[in-house]
Biopython code that builds the backbone (N, CA, C, O; Angstrom):
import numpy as np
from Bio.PDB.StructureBuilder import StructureBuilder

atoms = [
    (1, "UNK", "N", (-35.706, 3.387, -4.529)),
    (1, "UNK", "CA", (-34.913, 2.262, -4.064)),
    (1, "UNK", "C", (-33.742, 2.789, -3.232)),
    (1, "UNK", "O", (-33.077, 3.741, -3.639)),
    (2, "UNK", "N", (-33.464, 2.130, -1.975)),
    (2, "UNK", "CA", (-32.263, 2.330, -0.920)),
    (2, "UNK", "C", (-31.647, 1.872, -1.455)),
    (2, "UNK", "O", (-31.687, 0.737, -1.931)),
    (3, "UNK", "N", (-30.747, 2.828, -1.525)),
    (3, "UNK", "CA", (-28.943, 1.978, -1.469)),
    (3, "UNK", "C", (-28.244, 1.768, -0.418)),
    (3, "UNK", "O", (-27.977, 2.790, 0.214)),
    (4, "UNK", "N", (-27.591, 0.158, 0.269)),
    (4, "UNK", "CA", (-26.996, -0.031, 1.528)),
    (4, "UNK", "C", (-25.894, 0.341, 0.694)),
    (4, "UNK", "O", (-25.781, 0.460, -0.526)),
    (5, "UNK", "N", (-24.840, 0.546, 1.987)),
    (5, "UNK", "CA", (-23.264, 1.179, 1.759)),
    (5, "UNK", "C", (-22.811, -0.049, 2.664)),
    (5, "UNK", "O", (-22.443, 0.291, 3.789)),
    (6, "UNK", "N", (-22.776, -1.145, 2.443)),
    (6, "UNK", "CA", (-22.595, -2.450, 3.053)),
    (6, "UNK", "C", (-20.733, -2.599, 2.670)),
    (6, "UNK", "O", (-19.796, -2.925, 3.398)),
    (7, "UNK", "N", (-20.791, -2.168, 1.116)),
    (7, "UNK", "CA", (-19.317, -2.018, 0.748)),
    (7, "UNK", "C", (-17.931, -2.058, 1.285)),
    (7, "UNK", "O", (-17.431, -1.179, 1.988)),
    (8, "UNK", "N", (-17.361, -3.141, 0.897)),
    (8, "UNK", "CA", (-15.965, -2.828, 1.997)),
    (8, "UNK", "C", (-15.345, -2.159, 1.339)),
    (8, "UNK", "O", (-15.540, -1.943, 0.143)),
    (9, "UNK", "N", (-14.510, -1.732, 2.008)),
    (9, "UNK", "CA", (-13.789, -0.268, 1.325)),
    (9, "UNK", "C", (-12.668, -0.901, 0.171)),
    (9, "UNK", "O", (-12.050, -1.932, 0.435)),
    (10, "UNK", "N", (-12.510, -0.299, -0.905)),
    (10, "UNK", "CA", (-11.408, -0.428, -1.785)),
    (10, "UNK", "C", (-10.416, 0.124, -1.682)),
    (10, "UNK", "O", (-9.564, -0.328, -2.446)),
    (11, "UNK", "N", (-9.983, 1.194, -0.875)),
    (11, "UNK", "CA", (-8.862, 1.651, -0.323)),
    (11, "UNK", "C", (-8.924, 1.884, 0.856)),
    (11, "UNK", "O", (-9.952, 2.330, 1.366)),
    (12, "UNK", "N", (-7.702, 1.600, 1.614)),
    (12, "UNK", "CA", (-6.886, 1.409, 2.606)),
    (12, "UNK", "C", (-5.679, 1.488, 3.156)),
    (12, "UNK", "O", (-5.399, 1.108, 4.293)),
    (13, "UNK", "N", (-4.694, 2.141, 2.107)),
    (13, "UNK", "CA", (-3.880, 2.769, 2.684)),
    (13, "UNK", "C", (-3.517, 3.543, 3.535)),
    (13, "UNK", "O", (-4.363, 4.106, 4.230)),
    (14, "UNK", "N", (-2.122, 3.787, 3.717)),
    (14, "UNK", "CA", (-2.234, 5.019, 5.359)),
    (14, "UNK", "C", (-2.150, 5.983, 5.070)),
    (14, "UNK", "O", (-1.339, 6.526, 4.320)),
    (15, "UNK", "N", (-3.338, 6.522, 5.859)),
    (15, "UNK", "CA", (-3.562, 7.989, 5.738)),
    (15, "UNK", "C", (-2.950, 8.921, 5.817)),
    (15, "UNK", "O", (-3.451, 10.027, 5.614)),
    (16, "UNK", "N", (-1.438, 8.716, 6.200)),
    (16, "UNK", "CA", (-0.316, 9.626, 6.670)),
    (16, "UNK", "C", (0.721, 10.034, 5.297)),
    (16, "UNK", "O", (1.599, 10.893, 5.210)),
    (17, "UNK", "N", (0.041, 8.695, 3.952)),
    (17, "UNK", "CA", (0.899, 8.446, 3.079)),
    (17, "UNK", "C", (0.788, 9.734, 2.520)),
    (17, "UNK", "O", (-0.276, 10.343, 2.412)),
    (18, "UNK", "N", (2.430, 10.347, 1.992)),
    (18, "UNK", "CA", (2.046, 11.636, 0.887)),
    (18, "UNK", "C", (1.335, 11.494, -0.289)),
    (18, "UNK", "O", (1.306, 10.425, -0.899)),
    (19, "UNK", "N", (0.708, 12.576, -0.685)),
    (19, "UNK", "CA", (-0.511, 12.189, -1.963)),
    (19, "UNK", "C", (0.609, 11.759, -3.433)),
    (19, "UNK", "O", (0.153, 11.220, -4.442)),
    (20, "UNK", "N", (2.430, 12.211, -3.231)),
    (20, "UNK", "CA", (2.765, 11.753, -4.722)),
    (20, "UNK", "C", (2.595, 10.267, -4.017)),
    (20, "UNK", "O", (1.482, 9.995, -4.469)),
    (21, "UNK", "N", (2.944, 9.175, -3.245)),
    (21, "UNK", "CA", (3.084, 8.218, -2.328)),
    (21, "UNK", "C", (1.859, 7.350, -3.430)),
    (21, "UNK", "O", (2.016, 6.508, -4.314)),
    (22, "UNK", "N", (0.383, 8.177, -2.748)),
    (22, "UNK", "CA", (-0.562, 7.605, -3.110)),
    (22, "UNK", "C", (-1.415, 7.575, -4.424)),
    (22, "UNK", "O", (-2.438, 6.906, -4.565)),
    (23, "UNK", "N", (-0.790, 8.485, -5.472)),
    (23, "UNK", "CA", (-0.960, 8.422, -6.559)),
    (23, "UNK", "C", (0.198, 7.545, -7.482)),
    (23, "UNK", "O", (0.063, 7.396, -8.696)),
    (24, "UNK", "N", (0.730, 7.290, -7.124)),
    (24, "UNK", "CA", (2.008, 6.359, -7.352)),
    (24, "UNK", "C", (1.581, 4.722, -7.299)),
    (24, "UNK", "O", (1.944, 3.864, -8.103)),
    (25, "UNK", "N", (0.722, 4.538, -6.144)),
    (25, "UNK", "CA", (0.118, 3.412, -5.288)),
    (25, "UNK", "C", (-0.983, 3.278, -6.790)),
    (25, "UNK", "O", (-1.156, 2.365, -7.596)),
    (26, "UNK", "N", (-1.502, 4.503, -6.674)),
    (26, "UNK", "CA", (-3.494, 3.871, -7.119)),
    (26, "UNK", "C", (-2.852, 3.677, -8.703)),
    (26, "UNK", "O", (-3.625, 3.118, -9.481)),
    (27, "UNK", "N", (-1.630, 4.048, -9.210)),
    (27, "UNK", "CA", (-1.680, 4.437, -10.526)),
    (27, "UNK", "C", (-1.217, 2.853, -10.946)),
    (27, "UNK", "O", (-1.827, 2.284, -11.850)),
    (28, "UNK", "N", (-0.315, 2.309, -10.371)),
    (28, "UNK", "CA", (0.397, 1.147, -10.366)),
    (28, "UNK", "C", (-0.747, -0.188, -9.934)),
    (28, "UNK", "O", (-0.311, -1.340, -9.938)),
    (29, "UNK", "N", (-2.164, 0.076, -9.585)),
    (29, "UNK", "CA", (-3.146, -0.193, -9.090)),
    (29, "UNK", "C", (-2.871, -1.194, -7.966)),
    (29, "UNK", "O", (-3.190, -2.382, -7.916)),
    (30, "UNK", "N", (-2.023, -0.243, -6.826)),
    (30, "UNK", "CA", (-2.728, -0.683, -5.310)),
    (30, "UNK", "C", (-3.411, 0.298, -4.620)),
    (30, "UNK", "O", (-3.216, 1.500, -4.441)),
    (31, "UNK", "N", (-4.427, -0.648, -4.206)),
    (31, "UNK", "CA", (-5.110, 0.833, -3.388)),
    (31, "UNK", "C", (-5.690, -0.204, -1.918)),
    (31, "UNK", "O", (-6.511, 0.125, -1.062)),
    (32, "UNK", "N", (-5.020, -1.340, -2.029)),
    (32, "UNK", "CA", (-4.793, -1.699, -0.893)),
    (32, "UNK", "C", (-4.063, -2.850, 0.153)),
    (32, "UNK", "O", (-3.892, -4.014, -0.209)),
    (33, "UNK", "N", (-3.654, -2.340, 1.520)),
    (33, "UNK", "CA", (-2.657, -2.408, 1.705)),
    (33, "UNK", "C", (-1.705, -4.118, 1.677)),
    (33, "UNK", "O", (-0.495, -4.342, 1.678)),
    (34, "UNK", "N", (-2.920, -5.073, 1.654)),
    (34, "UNK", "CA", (-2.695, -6.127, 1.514)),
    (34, "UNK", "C", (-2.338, -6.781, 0.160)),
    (34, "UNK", "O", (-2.105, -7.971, -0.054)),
    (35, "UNK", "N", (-2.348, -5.517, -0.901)),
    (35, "UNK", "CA", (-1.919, -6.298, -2.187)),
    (35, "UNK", "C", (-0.387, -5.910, -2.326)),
    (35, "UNK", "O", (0.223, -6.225, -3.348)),
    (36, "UNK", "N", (0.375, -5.060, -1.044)),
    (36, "UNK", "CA", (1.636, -4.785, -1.085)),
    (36, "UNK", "C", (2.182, -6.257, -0.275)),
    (36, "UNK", "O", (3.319, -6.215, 0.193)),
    (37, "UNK", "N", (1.560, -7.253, -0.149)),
    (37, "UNK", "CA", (2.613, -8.444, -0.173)),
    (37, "UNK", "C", (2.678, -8.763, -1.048)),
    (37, "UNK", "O", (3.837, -9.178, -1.017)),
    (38, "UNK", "N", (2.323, -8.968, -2.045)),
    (38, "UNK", "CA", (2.345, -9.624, -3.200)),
    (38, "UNK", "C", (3.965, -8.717, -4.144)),
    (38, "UNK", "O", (4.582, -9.444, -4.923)),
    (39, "UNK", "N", (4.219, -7.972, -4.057)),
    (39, "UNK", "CA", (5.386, -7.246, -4.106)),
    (39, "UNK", "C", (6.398, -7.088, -3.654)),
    (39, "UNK", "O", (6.470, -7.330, -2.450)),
    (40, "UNK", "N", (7.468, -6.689, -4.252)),
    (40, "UNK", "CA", (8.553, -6.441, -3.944)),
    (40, "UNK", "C", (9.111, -5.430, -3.198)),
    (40, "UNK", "O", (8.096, -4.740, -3.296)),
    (41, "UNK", "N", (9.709, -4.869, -2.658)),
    (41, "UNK", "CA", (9.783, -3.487, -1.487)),
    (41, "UNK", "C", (10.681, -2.617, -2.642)),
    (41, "UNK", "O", (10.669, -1.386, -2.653)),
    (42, "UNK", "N", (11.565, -3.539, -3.742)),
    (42, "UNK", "CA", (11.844, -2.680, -4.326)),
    (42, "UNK", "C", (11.471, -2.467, -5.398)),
    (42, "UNK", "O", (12.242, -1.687, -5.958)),
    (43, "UNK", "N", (10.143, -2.951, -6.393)),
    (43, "UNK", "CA", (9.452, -2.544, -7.032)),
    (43, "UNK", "C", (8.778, -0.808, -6.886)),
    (43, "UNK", "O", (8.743, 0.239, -7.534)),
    (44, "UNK", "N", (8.215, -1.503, -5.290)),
    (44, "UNK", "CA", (8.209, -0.376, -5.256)),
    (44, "UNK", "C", (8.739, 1.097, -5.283)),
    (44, "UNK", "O", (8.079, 2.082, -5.614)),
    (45, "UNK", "N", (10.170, 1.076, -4.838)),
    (45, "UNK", "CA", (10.568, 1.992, -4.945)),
    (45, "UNK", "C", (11.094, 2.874, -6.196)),
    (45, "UNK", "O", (11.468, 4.039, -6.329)),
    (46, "UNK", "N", (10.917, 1.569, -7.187)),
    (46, "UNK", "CA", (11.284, 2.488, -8.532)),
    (46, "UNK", "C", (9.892, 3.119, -9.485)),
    (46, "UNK", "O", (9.885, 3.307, -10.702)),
    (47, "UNK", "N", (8.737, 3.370, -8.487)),
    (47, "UNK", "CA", (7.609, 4.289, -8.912)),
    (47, "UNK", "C", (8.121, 5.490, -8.297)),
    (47, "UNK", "O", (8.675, 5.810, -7.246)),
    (48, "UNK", "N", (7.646, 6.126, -9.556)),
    (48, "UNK", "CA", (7.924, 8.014, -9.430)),
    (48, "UNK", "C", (7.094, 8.278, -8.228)),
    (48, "UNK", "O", (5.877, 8.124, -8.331)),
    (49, "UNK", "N", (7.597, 8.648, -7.126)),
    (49, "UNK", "CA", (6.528, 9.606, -6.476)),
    (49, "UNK", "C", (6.511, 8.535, -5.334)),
    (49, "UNK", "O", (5.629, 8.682, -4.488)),
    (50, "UNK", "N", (7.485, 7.334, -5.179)),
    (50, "UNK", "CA", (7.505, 6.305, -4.016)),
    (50, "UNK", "C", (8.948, 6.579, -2.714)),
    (50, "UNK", "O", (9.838, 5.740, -2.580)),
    (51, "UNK", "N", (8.889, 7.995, -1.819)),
    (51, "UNK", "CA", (10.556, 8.061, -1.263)),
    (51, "UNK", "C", (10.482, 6.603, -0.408)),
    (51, "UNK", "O", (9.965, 5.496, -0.556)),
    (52, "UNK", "N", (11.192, 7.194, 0.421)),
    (52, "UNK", "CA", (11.696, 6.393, 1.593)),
    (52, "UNK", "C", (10.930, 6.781, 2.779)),
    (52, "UNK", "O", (11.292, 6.221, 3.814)),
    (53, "UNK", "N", (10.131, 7.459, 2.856)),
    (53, "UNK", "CA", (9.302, 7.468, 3.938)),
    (53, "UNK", "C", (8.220, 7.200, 3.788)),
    (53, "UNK", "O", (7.438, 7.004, 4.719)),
    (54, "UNK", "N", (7.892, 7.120, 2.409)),
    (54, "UNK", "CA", (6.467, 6.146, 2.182)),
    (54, "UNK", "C", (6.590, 4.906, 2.101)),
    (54, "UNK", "O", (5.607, 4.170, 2.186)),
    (55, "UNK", "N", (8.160, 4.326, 1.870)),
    (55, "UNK", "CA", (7.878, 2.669, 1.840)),
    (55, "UNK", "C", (8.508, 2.076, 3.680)),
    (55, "UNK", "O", (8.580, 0.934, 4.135)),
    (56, "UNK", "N", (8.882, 3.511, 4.364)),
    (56, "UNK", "CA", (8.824, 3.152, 5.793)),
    (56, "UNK", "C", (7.273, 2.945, 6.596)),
    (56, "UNK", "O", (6.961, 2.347, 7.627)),
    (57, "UNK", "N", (6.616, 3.609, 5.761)),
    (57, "UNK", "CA", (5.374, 3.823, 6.357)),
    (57, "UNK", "C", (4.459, 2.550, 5.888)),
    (57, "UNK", "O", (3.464, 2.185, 6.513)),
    (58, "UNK", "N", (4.727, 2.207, 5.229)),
    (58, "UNK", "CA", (4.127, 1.299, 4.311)),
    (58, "UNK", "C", (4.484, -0.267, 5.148)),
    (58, "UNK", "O", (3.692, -1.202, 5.264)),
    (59, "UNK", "N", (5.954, -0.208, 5.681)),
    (59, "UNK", "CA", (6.431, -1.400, 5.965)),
    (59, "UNK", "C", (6.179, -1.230, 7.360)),
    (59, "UNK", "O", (6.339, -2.331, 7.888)),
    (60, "UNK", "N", (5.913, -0.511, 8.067)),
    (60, "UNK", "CA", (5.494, -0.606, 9.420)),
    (60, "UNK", "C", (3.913, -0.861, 9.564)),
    (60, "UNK", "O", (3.381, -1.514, 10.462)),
    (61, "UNK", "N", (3.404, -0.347, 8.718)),
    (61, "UNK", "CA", (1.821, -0.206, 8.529)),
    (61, "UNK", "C", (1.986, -1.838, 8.379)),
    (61, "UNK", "O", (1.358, -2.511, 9.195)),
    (62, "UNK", "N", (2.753, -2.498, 7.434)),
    (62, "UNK", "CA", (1.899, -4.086, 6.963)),
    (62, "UNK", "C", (2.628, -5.135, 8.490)),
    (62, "UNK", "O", (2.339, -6.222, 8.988)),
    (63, "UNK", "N", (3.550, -4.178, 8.745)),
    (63, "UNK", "CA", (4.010, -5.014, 10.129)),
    (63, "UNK", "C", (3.221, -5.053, 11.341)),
    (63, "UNK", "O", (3.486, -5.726, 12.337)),
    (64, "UNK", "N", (2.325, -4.355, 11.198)),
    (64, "UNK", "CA", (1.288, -3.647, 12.465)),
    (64, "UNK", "C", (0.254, -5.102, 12.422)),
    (64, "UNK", "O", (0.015, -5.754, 13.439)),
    (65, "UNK", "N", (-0.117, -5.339, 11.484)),
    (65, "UNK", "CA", (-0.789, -6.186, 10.518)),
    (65, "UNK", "C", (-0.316, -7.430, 10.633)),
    (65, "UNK", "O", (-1.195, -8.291, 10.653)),
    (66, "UNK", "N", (0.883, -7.838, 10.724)),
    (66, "UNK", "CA", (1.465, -9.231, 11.205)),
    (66, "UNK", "C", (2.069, -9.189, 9.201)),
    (66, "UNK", "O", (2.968, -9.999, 8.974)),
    (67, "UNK", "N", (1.692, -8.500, 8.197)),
    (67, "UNK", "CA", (2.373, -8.987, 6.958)),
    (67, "UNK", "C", (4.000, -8.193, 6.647)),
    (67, "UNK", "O", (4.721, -7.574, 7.430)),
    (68, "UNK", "N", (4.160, -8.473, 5.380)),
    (68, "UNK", "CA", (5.360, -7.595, 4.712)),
    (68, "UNK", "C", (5.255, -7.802, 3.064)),
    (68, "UNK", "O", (4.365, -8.419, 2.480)),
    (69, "UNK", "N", (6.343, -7.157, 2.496)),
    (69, "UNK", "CA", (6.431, -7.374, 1.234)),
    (69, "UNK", "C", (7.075, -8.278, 0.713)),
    (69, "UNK", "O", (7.938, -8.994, 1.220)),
    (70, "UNK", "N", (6.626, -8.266, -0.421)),
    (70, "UNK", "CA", (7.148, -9.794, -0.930)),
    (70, "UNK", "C", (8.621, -10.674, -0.412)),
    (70, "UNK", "O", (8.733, -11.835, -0.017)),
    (71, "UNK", "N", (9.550, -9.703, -0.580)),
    (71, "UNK", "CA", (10.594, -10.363, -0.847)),
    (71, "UNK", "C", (11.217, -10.138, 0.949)),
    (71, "UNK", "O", (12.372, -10.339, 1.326)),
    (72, "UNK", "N", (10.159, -9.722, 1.716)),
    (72, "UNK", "CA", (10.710, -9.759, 3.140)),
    (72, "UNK", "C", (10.192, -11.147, 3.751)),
    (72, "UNK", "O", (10.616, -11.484, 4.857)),
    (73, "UNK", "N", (9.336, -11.915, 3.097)),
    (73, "UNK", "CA", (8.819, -13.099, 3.432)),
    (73, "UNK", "C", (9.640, -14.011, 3.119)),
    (73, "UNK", "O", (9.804, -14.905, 3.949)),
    (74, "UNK", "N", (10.439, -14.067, 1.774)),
    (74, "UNK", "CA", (11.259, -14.355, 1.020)),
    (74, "UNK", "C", (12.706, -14.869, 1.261)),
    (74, "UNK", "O", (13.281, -15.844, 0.777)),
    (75, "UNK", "N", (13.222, -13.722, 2.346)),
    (75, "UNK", "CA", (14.354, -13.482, 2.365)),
    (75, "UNK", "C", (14.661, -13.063, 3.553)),
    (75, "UNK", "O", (15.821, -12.745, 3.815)),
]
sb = StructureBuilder()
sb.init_structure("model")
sb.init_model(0)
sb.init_chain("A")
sb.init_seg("    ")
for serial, (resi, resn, name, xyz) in enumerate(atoms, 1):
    if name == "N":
        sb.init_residue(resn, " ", resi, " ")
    sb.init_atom(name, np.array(xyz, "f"), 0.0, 1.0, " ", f" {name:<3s}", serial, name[0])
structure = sb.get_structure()
């Protein structure tokens, strides 16, 4: 029996993100980039392993995209 790989991908983050960045992400379970609206910008930042250049990267990435994080919709 074939297996199709029809699958949409379950992760999608940016590839540029540092791996503490993205183990921080998958551990907190996002692994993708559209479930960072649903959040806070500063939730995020109080995960171990989340600096300031991963939630720059993060917020330009969902801006590329036309989204943002929660509380930039918000506020």
């Amino acid at each position: 029996m074939e297996h199709q790989n029809n699958v949409e991908p379950t992760y999608d983050l940016p590839s540029g993100l540092a791996k503490p960045a993205v183990r921080a992400l998958t551990a907190a379970g996002y692994t993708r980039l559209g479930q960072l609206t649903r959040v806070k910008e500063g939730e995020l930042r109080k995960l171990h392993g989340m600096g300031p250049k991963a939630i720059a990267l993060l917020r330009s990435e969902l801006n590329a995209k036309g989204l943002a994080f929660a509380d930039a919709e918000n506020g």
